[in-house]
Rosetta silent file (secondary structure, phi, psi, omega in degrees, C-alpha in Angstrom):
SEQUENCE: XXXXXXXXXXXXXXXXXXXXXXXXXXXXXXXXXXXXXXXXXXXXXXXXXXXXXXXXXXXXXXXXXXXXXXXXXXXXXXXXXXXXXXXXXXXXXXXXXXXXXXXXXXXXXXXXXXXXXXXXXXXXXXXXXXXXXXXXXXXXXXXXXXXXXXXXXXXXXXXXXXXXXXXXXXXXXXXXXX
SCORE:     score description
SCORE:     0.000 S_00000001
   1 L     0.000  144.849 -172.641    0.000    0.000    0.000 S_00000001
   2 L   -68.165  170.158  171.792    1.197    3.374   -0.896 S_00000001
   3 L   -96.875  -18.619  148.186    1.956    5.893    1.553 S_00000001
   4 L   -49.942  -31.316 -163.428   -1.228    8.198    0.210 S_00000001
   5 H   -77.116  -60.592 -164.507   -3.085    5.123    0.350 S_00000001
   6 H   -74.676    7.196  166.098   -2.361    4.634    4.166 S_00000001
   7 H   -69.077  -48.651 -162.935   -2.519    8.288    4.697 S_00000001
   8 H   -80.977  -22.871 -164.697   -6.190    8.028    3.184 S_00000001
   9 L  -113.673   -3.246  175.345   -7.395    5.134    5.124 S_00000001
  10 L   -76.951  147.309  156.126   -5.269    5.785    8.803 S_00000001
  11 L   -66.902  147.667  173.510   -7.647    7.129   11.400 S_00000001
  12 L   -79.151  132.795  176.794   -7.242   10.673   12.995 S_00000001
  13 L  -128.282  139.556 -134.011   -5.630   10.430   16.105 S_00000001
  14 L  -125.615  148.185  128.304   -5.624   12.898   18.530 S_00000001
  15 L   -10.634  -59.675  173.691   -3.555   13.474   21.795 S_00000001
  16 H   -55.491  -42.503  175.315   -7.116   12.584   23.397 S_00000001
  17 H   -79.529   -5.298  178.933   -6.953    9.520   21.561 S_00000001
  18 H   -67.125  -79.690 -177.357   -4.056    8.563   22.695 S_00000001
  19 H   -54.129  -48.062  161.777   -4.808    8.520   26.283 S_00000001
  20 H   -56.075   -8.524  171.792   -8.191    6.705   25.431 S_00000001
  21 H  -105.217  -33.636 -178.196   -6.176    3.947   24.053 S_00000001
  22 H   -88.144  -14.451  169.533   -3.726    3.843   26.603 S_00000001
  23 H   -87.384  -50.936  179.992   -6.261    3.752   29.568 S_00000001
  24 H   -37.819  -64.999 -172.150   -8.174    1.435   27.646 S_00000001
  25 H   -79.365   -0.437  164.897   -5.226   -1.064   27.770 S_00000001
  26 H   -91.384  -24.682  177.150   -4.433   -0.778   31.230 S_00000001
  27 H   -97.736  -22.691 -163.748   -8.164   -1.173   32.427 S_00000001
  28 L   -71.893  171.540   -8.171   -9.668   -3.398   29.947 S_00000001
  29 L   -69.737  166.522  167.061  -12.050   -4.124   29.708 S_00000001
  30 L  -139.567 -173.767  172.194  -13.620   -0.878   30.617 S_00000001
  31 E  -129.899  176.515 -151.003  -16.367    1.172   30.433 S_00000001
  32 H   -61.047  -27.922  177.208  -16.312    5.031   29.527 S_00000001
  33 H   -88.685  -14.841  134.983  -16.785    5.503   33.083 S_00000001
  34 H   -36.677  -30.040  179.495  -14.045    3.235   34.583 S_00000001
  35 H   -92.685  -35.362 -169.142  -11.660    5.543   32.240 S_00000001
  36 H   -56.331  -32.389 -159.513  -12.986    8.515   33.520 S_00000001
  37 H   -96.260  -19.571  153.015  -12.217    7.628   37.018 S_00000001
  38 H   -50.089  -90.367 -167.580   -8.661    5.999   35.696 S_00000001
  39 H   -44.127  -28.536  170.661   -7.844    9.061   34.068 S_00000001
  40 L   -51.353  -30.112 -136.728   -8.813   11.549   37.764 S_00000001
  41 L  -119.637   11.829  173.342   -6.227    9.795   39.323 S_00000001
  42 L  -140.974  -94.438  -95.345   -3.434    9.615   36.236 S_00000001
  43 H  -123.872  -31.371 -173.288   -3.213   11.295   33.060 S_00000001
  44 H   -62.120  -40.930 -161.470   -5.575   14.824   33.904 S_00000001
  45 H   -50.092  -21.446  157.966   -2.731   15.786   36.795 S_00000001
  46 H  -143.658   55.507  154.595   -1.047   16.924   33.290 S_00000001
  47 L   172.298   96.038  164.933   -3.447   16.571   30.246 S_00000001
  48 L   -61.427  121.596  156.871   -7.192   17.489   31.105 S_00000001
  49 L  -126.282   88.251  152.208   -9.643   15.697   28.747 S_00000001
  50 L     5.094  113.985 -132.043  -13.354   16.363   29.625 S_00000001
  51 H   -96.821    4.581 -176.694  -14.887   12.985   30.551 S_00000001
  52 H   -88.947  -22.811  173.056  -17.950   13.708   27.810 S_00000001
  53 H   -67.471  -26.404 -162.725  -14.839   13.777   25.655 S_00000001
  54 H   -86.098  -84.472 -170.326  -13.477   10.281   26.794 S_00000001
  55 H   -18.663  -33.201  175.554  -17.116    9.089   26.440 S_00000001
  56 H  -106.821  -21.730 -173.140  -17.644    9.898   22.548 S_00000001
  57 H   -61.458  -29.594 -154.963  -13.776    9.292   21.571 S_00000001
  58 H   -78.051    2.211 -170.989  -14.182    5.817   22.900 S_00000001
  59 H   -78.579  -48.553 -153.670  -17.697    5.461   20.679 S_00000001
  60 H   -63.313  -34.257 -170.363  -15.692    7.350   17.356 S_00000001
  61 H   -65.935  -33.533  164.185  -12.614    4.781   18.121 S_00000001
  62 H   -62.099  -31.828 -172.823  -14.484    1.801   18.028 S_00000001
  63 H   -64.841  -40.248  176.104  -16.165    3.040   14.659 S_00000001
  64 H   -45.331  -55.333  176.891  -12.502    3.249   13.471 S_00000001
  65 L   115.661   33.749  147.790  -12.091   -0.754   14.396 S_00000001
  66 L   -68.406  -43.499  179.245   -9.216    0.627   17.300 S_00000001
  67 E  -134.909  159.719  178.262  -11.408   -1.018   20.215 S_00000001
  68 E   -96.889  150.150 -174.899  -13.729   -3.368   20.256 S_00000001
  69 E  -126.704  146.847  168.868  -17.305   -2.554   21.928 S_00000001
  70 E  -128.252  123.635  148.699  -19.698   -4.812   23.704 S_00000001
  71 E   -92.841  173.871  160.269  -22.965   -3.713   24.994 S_00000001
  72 L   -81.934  114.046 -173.414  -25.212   -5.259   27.911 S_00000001
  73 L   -58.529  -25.611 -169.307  -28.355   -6.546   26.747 S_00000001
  74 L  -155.038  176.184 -168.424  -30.721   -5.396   29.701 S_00000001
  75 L    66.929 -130.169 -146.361  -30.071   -3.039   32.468 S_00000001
  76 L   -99.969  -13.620  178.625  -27.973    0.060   32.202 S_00000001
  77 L    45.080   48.901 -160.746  -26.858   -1.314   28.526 S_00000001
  78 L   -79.711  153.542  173.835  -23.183   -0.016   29.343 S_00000001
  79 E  -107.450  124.145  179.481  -20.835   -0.076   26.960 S_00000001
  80 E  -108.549  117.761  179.577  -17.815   -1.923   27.361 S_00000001
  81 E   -96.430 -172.813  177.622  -13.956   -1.708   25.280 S_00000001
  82 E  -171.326  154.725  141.851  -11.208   -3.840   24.741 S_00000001
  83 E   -52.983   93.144  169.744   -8.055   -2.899   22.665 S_00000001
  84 L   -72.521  150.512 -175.642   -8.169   -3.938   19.255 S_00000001
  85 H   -44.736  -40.951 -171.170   -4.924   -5.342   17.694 S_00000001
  86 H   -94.516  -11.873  156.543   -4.570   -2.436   15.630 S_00000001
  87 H   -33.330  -75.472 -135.145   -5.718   -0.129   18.648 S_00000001
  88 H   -78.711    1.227 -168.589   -2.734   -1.542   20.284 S_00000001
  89 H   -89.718  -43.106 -156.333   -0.185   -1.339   16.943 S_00000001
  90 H   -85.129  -21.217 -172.253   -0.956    2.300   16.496 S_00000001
  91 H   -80.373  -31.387  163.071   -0.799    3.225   20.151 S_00000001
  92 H   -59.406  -32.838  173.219    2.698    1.271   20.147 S_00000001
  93 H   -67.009  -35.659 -173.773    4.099    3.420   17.186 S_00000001
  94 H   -69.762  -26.773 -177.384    2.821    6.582   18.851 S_00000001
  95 H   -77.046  -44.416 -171.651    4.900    5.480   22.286 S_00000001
  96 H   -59.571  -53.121  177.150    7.413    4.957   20.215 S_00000001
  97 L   -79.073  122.824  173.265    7.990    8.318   18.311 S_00000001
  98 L   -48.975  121.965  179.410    9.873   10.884   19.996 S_00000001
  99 L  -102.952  118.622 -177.276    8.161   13.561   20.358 S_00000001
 100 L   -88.100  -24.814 -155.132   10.061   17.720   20.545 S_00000001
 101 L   -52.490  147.660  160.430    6.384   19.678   21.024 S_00000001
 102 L   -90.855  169.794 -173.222    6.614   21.328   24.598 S_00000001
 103 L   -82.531  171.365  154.075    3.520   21.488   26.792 S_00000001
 104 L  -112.166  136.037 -140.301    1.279   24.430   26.901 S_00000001
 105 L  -121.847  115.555 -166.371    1.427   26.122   29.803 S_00000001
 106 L  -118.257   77.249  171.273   -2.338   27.219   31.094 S_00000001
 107 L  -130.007  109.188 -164.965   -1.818   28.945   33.896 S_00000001
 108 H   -35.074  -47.387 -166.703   -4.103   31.600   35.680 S_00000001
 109 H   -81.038  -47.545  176.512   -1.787   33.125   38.258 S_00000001
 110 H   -50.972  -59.354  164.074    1.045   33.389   35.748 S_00000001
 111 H   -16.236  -79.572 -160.429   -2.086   34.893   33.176 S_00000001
 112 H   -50.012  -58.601  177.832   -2.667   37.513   36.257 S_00000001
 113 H   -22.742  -68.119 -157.422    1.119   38.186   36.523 S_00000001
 114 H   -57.824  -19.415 -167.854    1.581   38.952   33.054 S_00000001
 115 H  -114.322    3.849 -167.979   -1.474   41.637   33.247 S_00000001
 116 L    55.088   65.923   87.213    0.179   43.020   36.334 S_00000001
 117 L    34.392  148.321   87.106   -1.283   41.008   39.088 S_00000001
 118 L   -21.176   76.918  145.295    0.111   41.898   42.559 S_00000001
 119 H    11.265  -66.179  179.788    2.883   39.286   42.908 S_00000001
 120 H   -58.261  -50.411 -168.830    2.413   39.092   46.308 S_00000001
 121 H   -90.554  -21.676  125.444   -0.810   38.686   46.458 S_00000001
 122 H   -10.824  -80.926 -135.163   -0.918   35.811   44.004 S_00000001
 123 H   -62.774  -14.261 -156.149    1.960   33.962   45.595 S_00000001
 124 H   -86.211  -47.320  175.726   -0.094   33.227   49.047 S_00000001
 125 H   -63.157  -44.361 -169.056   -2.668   31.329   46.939 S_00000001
 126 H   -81.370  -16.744 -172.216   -0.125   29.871   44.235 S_00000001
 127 H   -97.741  -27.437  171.022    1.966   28.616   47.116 S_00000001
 128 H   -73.423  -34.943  175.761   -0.971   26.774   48.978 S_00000001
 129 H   -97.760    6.670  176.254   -2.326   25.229   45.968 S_00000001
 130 H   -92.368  -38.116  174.184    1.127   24.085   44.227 S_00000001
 131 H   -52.476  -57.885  160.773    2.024   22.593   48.013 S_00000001
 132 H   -14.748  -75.408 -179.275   -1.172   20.852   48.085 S_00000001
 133 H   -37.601  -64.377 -158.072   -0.370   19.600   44.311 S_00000001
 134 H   -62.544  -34.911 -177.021    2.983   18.375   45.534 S_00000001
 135 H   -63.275  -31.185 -160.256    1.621   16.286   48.678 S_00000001
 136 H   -75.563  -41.999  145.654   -0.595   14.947   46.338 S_00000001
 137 H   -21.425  -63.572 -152.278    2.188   13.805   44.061 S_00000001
 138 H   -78.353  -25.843 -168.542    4.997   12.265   46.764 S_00000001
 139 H   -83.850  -13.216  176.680    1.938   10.235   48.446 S_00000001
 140 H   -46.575  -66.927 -170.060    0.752    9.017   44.957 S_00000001
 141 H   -65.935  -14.348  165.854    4.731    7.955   44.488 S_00000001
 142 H   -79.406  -20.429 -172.253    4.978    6.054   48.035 S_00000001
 143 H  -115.575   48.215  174.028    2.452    4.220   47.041 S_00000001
 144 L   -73.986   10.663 -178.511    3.110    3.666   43.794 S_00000001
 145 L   -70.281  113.700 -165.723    5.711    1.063   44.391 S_00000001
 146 L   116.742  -22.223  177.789    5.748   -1.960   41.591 S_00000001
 147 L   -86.693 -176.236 -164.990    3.929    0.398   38.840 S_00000001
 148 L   -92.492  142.433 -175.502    5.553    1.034   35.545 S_00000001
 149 L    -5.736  -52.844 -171.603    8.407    3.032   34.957 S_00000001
 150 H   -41.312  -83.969 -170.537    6.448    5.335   32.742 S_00000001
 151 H   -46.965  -65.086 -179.397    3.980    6.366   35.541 S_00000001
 152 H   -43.049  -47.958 -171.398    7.002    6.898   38.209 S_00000001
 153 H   -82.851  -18.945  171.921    8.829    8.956   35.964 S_00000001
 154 H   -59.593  -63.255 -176.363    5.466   10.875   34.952 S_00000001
 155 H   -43.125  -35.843 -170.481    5.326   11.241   38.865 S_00000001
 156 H   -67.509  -38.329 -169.181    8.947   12.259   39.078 S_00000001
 157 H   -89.291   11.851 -149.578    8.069   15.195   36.513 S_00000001
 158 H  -136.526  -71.103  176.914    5.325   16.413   37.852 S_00000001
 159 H   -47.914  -33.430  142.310    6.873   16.709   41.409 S_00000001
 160 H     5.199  -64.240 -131.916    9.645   18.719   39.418 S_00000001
 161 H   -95.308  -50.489 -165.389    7.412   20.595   37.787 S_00000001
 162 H   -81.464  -43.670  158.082    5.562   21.724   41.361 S_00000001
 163 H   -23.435  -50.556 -168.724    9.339   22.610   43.397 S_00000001
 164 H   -73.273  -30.187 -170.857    9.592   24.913   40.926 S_00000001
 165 H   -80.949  -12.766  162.662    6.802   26.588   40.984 S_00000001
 166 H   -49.859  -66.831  160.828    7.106   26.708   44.847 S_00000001
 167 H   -24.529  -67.952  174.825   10.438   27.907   44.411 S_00000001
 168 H   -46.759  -56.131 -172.509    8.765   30.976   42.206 S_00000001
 169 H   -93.164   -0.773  165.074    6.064   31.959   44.161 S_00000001
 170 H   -91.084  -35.165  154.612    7.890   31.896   47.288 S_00000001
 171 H   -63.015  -33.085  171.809   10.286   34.572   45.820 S_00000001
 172 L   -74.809   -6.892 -163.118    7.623   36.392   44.768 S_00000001
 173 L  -114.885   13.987  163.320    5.572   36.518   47.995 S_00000001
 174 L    81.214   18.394 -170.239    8.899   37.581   49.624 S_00000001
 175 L   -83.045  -12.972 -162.080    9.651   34.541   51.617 S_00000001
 176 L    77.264 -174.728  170.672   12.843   33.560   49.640 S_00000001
 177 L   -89.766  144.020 -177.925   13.292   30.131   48.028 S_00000001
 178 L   -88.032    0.000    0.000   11.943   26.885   49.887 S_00000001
């Protein structure tokens, strides 16, 4: 097959789709709400998806032929996925390619800064809820002992990620660095 040909016939995949494939294969099966409730406690601390979002990607992925869907004949008629083989091919190529894009960085108190904010009066706020963030991080990593690399080092950046901004907003609120 050509590379137009497989151009014309690969599905679009999305960041969002991503994560619906990769939750998918750590829970299945699952159901949209079983990802949602995956996804609180892993992948939103740094890429929010909207769970009405996980809920139709996982309908449009099955229509692709990525996962497979089962419904329940009586009762609540939930829908249930599984990782189809080529779900799991394409989500392996995507782990695989290196990626350079940087995150985007959506953040209100910086926003306020930038608009001339009082510094100070930011930092009191930004320093209680990035401390928060960080407890929630180190106990997630005690007890995270035995999961896979991936997630630990996700954990690792993410605590990183919250020092610093401790670091920042404790200079700014006149406290020094922490």
């Amino acid at each position: 097959m050509s590379t137009a040909e497989n151009t014309a016939t690969a599905p679009r995949l999305t960041e969002t789709s991503y994560i619906v494939l990769g939750l998918v294969e750590q829970a299945q099966p699952a159901t949209p709400y079983a990802l949602k409730r995956l996804a609180e406690f892993s992948t939103s601390y740094f890429w929010t998806v909207p769970h009405t979002q996980l809920y139709s990607e996982c309908a449009r992925l099955a229509g692709e032929g990525l996962l497979d869907e089962s419904r329940e004949e009586e009762g609540r008629r939930r829908r249930t996925y599984r990782l189809t083989e080529r779900g799991a091919q394409l989500l392996e190529a995507w782990r695989d390619e290196p990626t350079s894009e940087l995150y985007e960085l959506r953040d209100a108190g910086t926003l306020k800064l930038f608009f001339g904010a009082d510094p100070a009066r930011l930092a009191e706020a930004q320093l209680k809820a990035h401390r928060r963030r960080l407890e929630e991080y180190e106990e997630l990593l005690t007890r995270a002992a035995g999961a896979p690399r991936g997630r630990l080092l996700a954990l690792e950046c993410g605590i990183g990620h919250e020092r610093e901004f401790i670091r920042f907003w404790s200079a700014l609120s006149g406290g020094g660095s922490e």
